[in-house]
C-alpha positions as CSV (number, residue, x, y, z in Angstrom):
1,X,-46.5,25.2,12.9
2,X,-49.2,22.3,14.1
3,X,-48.8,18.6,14.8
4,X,-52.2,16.3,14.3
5,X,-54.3,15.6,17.1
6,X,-55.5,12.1,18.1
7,X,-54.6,8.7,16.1
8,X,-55.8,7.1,13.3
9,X,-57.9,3.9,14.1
10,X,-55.0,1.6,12.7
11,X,-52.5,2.7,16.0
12,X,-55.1,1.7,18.9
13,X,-55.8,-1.9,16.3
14,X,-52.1,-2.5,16.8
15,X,-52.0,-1.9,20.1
16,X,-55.3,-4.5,20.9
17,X,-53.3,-6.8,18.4
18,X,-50.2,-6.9,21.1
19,X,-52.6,-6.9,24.0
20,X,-54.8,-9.6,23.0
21,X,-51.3,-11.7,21.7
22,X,-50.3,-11.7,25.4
23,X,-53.9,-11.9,26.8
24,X,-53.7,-15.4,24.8
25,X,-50.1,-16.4,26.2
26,X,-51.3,-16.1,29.9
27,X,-54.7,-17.3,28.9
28,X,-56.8,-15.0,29.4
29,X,-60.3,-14.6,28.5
30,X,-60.9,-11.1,29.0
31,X,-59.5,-7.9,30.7
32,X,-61.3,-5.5,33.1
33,X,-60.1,-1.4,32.9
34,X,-61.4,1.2,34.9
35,X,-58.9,4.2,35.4
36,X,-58.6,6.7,32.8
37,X,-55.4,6.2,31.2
38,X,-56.1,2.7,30.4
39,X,-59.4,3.2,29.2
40,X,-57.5,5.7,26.9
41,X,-55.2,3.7,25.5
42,X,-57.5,1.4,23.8
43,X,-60.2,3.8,23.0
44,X,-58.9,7.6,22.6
45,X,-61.7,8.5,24.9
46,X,-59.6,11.7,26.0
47,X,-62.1,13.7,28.6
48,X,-61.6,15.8,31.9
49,X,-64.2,14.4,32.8
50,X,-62.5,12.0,35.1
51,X,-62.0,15.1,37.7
52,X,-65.1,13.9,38.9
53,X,-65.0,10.4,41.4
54,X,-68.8,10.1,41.2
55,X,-69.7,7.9,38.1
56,X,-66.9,4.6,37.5
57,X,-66.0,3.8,34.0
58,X,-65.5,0.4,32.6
59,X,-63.8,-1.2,29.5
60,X,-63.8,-4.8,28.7
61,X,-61.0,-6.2,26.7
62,X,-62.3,-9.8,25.3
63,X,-59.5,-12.3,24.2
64,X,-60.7,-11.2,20.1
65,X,-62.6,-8.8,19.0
66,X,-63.0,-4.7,20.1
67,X,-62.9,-3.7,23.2
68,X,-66.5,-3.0,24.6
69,X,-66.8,0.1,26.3
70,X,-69.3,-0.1,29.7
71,X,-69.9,3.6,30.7
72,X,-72.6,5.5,32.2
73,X,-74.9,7.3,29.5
74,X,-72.9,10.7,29.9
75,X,-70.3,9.7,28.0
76,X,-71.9,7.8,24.8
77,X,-71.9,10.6,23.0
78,X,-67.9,11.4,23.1
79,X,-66.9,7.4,23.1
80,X,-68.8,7.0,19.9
81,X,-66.7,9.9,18.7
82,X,-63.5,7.1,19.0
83,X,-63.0,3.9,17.2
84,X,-65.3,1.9,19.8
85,X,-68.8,0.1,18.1
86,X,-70.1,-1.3,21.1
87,X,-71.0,0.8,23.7
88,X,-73.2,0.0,26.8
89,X,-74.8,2.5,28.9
90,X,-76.6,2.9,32.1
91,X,-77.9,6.4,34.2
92,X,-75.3,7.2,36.2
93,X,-74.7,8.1,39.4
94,X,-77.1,5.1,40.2
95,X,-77.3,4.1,44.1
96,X,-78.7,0.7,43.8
97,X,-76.9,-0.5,41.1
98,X,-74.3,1.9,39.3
99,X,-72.9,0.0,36.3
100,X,-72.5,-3.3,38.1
101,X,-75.3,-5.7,36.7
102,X,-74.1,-4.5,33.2
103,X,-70.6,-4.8,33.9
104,X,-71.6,-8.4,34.7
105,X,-73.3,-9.3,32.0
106,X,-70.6,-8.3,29.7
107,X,-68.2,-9.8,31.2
108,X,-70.2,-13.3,31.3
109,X,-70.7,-13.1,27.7
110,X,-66.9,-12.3,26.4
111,X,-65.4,-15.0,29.0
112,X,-66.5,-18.6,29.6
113,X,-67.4,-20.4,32.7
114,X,-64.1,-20.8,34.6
115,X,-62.4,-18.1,32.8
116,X,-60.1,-15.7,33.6
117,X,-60.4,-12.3,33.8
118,X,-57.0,-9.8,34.5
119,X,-57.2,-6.7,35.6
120,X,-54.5,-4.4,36.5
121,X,-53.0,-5.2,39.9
122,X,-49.6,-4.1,40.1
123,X,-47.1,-1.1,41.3
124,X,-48.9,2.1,40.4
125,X,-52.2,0.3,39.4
126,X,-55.4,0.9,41.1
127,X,-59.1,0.0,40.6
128,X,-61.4,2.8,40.4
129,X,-64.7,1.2,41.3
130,X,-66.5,1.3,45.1
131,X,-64.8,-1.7,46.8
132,X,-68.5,-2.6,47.4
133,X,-69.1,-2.6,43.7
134,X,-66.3,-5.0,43.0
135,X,-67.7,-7.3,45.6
136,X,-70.8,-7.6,44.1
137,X,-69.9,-7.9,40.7
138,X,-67.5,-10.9,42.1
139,X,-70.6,-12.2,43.8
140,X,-72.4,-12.3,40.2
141,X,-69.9,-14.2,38.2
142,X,-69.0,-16.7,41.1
143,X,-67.7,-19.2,37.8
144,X,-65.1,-16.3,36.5
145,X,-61.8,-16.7,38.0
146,X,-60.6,-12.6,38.7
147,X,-57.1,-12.6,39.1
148,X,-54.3,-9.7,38.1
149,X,-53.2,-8.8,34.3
150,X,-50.4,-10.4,34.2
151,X,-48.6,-7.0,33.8
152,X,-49.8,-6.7,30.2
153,X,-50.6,-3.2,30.4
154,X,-47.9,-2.4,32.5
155,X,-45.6,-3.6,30.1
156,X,-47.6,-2.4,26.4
157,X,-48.0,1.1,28.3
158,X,-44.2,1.7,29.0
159,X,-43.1,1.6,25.0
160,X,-43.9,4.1,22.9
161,X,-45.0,4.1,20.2
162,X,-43.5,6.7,17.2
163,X,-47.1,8.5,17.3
164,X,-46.8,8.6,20.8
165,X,-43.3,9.5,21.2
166,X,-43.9,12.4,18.7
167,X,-46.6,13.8,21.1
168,X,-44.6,14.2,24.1
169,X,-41.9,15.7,21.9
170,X,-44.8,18.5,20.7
171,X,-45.3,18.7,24.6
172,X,-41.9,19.0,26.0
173,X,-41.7,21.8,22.5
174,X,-44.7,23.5,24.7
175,X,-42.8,24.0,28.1
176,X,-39.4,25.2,26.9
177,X,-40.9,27.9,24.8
178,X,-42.6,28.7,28.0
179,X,-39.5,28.4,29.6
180,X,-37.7,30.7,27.6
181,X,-39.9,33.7,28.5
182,X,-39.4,33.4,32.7
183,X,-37.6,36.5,33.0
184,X,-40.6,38.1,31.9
185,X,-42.7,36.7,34.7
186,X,-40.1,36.7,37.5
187,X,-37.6,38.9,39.4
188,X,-36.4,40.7,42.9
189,X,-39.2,41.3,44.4
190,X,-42.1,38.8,42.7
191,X,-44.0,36.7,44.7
192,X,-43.2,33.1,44.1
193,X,-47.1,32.3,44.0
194,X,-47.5,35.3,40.9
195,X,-44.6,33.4,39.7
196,X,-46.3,30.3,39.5
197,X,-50.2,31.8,38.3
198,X,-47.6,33.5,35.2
199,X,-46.0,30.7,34.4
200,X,-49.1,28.4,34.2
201,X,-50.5,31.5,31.6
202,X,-47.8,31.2,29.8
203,X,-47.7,27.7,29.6
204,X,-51.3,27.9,28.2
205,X,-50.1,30.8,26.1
206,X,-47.6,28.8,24.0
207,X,-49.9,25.9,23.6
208,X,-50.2,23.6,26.7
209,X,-54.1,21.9,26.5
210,X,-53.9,22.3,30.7
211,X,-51.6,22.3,33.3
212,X,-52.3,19.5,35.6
213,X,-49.0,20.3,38.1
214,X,-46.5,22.8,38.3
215,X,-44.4,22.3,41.5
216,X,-41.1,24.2,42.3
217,X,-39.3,26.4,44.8
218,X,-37.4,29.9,45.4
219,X,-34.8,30.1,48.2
220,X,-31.1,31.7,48.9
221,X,-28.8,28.9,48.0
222,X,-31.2,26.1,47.2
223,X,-34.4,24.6,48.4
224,X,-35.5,22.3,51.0
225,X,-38.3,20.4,48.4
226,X,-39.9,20.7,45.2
227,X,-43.6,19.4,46.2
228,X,-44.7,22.5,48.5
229,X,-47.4,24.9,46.8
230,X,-45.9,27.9,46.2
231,X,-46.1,30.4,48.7
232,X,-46.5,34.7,48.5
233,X,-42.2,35.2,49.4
234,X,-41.0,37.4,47.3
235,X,-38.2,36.3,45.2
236,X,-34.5,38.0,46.1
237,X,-31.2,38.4,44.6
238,X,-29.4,35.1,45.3
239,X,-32.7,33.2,45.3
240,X,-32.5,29.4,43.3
241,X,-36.2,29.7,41.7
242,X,-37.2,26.1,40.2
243,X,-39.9,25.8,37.9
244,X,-40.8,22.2,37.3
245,X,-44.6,21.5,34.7
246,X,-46.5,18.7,33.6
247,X,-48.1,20.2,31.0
248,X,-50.3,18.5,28.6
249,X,-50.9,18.5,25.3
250,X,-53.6,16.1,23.4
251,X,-53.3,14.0,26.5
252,X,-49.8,13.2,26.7
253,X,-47.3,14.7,29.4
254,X,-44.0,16.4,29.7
255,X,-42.2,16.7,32.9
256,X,-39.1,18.7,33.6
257,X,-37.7,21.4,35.3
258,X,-35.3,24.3,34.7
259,X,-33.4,26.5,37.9
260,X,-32.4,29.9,37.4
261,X,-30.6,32.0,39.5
262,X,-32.0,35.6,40.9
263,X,-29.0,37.8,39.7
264,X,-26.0,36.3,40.0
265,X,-25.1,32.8,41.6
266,X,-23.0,32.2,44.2
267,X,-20.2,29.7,43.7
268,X,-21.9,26.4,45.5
269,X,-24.9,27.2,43.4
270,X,-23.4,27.7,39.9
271,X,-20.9,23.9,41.3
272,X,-24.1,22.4,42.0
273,X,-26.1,23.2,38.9
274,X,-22.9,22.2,37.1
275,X,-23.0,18.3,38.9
276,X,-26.5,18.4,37.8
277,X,-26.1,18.6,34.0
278,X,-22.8,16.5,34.3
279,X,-25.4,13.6,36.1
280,X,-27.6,14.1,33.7
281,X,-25.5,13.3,30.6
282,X,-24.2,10.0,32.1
283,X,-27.8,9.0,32.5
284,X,-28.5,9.9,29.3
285,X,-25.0,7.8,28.3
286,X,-26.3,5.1,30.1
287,X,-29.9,4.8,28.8
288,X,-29.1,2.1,26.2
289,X,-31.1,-1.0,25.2
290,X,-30.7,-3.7,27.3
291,X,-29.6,-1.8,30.5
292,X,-31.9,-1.4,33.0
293,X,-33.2,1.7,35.3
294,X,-30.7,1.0,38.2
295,X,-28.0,1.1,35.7
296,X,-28.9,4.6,34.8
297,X,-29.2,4.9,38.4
298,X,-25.7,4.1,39.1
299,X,-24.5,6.3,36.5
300,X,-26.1,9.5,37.7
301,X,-25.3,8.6,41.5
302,X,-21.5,8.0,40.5
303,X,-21.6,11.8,39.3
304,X,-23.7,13.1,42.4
305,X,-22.1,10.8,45.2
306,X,-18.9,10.1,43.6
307,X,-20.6,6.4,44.0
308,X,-19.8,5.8,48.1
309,X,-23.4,6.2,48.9
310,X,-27.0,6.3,47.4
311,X,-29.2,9.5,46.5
312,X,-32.2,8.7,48.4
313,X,-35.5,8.3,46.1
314,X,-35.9,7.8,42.7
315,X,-33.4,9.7,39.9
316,X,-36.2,9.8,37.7
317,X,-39.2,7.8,35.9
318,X,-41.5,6.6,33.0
319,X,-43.2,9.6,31.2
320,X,-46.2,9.5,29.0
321,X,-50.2,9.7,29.4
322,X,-49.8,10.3,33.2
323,X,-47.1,12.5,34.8
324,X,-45.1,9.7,35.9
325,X,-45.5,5.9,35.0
326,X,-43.1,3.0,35.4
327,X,-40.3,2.8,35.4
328,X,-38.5,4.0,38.4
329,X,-34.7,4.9,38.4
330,X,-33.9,3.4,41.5
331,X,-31.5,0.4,42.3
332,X,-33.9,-1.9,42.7
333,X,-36.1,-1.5,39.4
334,X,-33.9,-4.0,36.6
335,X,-36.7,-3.8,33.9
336,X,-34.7,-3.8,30.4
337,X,-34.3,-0.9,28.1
338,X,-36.2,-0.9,24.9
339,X,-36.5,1.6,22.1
340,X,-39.7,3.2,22.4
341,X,-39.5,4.1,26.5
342,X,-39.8,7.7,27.5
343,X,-38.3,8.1,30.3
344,X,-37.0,11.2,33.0
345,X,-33.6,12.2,34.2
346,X,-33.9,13.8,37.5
347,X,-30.6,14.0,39.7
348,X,-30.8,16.0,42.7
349,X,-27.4,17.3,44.8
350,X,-27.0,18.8,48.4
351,X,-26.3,22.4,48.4
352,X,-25.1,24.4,51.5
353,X,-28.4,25.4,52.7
354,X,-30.7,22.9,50.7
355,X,-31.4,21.0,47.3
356,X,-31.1,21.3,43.6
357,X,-32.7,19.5,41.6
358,X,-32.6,19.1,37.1
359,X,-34.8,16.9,35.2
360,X,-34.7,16.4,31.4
361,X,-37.4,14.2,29.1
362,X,-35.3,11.5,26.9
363,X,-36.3,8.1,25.1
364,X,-34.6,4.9,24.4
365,X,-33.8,4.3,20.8
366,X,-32.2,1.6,18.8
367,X,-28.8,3.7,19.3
368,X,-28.7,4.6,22.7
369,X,-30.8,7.7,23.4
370,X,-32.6,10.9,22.6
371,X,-33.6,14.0,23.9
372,X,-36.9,14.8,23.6
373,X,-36.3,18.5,26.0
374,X,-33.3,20.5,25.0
375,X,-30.6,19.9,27.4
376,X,-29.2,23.0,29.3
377,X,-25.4,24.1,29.8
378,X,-23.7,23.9,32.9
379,X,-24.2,27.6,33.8
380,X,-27.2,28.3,35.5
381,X,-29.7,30.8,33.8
382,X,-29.8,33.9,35.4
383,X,-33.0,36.3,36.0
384,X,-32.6,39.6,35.5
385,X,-33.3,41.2,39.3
C-alpha cells in the first residue's frame, strides 16, 4: 500500500486564495518569507537543502497574483519543478551583495510607495536572513512600510487541510509499525545508544523519508528527561525505555512516544503509565471545536494533578510541517479549536525516582476529535529481557 506524494497545484491556489483574502483585510501589499516551512507552504519546494545556513532563501507573496520565488541559482532547477512561474536568481553565497538588491527590486515592484510589507514576526517565527542583510534591504526601500504579518501564516499554517491531514496520518502509520518491532531491537543488556541507531533503521525500514529527532530515555523506575542524547547504559530488567520520533514522511511530521517496560513493571510504573493514558483520553475528550488549548490543558492536569496544582511546561503542541508548531497546551494559550488542527497530547506524571511521559498525534474535527496514532492501553508494553 502507497499514498501520493506532493499536491496538486489546485491545494497551494487555495491556500494563496485565503492568504491573499487576509493579506487584503489588514492591507497588505505584499509578504516577505524566508524560513523553509513557509516557503513550503506556498510553493512545495520540499529540499534538505536548508541543512545548510550559507545561502538565504526568499519568497514574495504580492497582494494578487503567484508568489515570486527569490532564490539563489542552486535551487532554480528544483523550484521550477513546483507550481511557481516566476523565479529570480542570483550566485549565491555572494559576499557583497547575496540576494539583497534583487530582493529589493521585487519587492518595489509588487508593493507601492508607502506600502506595507508583513513578514512573520510572531511566537516561533524567525527571519532567516543576515541581520545585516535585512538592514540594507530596509535601507533600499526607505518608502515601504515593514511591519509583522499580522499572524496570517500563523493562523493559515495551524489548519489542516484533508491533504495535509492525510499525510501526517501516512506518517504517524510509519512510526507505529516501527513501533511494533522494538523488542527486536531492545533488551537486558542493549545499549540505549544501539537502541536508538536500531530504531532510527527501522524507522527508515518501514518508510520514514528521514528521521530528523528521536529523543527518549531508559532508567529503573522512570527518567529524569526526555531531551538527553542517548547514552552507551545498557538497558536492565526494571528499566522504563521511551522511545519518542519525529519522523518524516514527504515533508510532514509525526511526533509521539511509546514506554515499555524491561521485563516486568513494578507497581508505580505500571500506576503511572496507567494516569498517562487516562490523561490522555480527557484531552482527547476535551479537544472539541471552540475550546481552546488551556482547556485541554485543564483536562489532562485534572487527571495528573487531581487539579490542585499545575504540570509545569506545555501538555503538548501543534504538529505538522515542523516537529512542533503552534499551538501550545498550556494555560495561557486560549486560541479556538477548529477542525482541521493537528495537534499532540503529551501528559507527563512523577514517578518515584523520575518522569513518565505519553504523547499521542490527534486532530480537531467537526465532532470533537480523532486519532491520527493508535492510542495504547493502560498496561505498559513489556520487552522481552
Amino acid at each position: 500500500m502507497t499514498h501520493p506524494r506532493g499536491f496538486p497545484e489546485t491545494e497551494y491556489s487555495e491556500r494563496l486564495t485565503n492568504i491573499q483574502s487576509r493579506m487584503a483585510e489588514h492591507d497588505l501589499s505584499a509578504l516577505l518569507l524566508t524560513t523553509e516551512p513557509e516557503v513550503r507552504y506556498l510553493t512545495g519546494f520540499l529540499t534538505r537543502f536548508w541543512e545548510s545556513p550559507t545561502r538565504p532563501w526568499f519568497l514574495v507573496v504580492p497582494a494578487s497574483g503567484k508568489p515570486i520565488a527569490v532564490i539563489p541559482e542552486i535551487g532554480a532547477h528544483l523550484m521550477r519543478q513546483t507550481w511557481i512561474d516566476d523565479i529570480r536568481t542570483w550566485v549565491s553565497p555572494d559576499y557583497t551583495d547575496d540576494g539583497v538588491s534583487l530582493l529589493a527590486d521585487t519587492l518595489a515592484e509588487v508593493a507601492p510607495e508607502r506600502g506595507k510589507i508583513g513578514v512573520p514576526s510572531g511566537p516561533e517565527s524567525h527571519l532567516r536572513m543576515p541581520l545585516q542583510d535585512w538592514t540594507t534591504l530596509r535601507d533600499r526601500l526607505p518608502d515601504r512600510v515593514f511591519g509583522d504579518d499580522a499572524a496570517i501564516l500563523r493562523s493559515a499554517r495551524m489548519v489542516k487541510t484533508k491533504a495535509e491531514i492525510a499525510k501526517i496520518r501516512w506518517t504517524c502509520g510509519i512510526a507505529e509499525a516501527a513501533f511494533a518491532r522494538v523488542n527486536d531491537i531492545a533488551g537486558a543488556g542493549i545499549p540505549l545508544s544501539t537502541v536508538f541507531r536500531s530504531f532510527q533503521s527501522l524507522l527508515l525500514d518501514e518508510g520514514a523519508d528521514w528521521v530528523p529527532y528521536l529523543a527518549g530515555a531508559a532508567a529503573p523506575g522512570g527518567y529524569g528527561d526526555v531531551i538527553s542524547p542517548a547514552t552507551n547504559a545498557p538497558l536492565e530488567e526494571g528499566c522504563v525505555l521511551m522511545l519518542d520520533t519525529g519522523a518524516v514522511w514527504d515533508g510532514y511530521f509525526c511526533d509521539f512516544d511509546r514506554n515499555f517496560s524491561i521485563a516486568a513493571p513494578s507497581d508505580d510504573v505500571q500506576s503511572a503509565h496507567a494516569r498517562l493514558i487516562d490523561a490522555t483520553h480527557a484531552g482527547f475528550e476535551a479537544a472539541r471545536p471552540g475550546a481552546t488549548p488551556a482547556e485541554v490543558y485543564a483536562a489532562m492536569n485534572l487527571i495528573l494533578t487531581g487539579g490542585d496544582t499545575a504540570v509545569k511546561g506545555r501538555l503538548g503542541h501543534g504538529l505538522g510541517m515542523q516537529l512542533t508548531e503552534p499551538p501550545s497546551l498550556i494555560p495561557a494559550d486560549h486560541t479556538p479549536l477548529v477542525p482541521g488542527m493537528v495537534l499532540t497530547l503529551e501528559p507527563v506524571v512523577e514517578t518515584q525516582t523520575g518522569i513518565m511521559v505519553h504523547e499521542e498525534n490527534i486532530v480537531v474535527t467537526e465532532d470533537g476529535a480523532d486519532w491520527l496514532t493508535m492510542p495504547v492501553g493502560h498496561a505498559i508494553p513489556q520487552v522481552d529481557p
